[in-house]
NUGU-428722 format. One record per residue (C-alpha): residue number from 1; residue in three letters; x, y, z. Coordinates in steps of 0.2 Angstrom, whole numbers, plus 5000, padded with zeros to 4 digits. Layout:
BEGIN
R	n	res	east	north	up
R	NUM	ala	X	Y	Z
...
END
This chain:
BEGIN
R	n	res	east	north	up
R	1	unk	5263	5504	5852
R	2	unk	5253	5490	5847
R	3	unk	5253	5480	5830
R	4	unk	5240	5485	5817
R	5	unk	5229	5468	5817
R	6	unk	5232	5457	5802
R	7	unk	5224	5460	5784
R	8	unk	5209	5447	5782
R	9	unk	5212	5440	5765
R	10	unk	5200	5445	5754
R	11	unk	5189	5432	5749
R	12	unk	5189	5423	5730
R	13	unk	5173	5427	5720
R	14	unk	5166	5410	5713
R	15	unk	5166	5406	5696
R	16	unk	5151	5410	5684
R	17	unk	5151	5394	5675
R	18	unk	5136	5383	5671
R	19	unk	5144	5372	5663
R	20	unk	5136	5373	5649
R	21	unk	5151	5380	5638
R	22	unk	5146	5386	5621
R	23	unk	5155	5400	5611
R	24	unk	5146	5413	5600
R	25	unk	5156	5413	5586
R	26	unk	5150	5431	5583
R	27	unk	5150	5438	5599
R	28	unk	5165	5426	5605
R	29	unk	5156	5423	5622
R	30	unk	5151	5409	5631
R	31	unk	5130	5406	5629
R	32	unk	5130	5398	5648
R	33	unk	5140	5411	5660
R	34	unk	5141	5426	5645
R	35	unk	5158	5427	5648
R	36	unk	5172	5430	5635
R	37	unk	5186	5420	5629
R	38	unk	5199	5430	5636
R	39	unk	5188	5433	5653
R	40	unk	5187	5413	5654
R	41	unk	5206	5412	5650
R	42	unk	5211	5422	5663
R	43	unk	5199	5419	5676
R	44	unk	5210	5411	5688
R	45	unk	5225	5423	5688
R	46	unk	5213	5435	5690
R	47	unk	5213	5443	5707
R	48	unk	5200	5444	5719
R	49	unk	5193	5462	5714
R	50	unk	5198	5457	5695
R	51	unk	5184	5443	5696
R	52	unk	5172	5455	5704
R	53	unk	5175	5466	5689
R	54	unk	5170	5452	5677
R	55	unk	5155	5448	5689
R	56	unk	5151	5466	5685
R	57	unk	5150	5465	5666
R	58	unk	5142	5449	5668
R	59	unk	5126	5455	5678
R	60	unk	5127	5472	5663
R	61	unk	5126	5459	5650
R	62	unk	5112	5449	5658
R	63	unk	5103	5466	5659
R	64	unk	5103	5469	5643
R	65	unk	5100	5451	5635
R	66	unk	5085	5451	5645
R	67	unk	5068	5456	5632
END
C-alpha cells in the first residue's frame, strides 16, 4: 500500500487590522478593522478556520455599515 500524501497545512488568514485602533465604547469594536475586543484578544490563538470566521462577520458588518 502506499502512504496517503501529507496534509498541506492550512494556510493563516492575515489580520484585519488598519492600525487605526479605536474602540466604540458603545459598541466595544474597533472603528478601523470592526472587530471586537474579544475577537482582537483572541486573534492569534485562533486557528486558521477560527480567523476565517471572524473574516466572515467582519465582511457582514462592513455590509451593513455601508448607507
Amino acid at each position: 500500500m502506499s502512504e496517503a500524501p501529507a496534509a498541506i497545512p492550512e494556510p493563516t488568514p492575515v489580520s484585519p487590522c488598519l492600525g487605526i485602533c479605536l474602540m466604540d465604547p458603545r459598541t466595544r469594536m474597533c472603528r478601523g478593522c470592526l472587530r471586537t475586543v474579544d475577537e482582537i484578544a483572541g486573534w492569534y490563538d485562533a486557528s486558521p478556520s477560527e480567523k476565517r470566521a471572524i473574516l466572515a462577520r467582519l465582511a457582514t458588518r462592513r455590509a451593513q455599515a455601508q448607507p
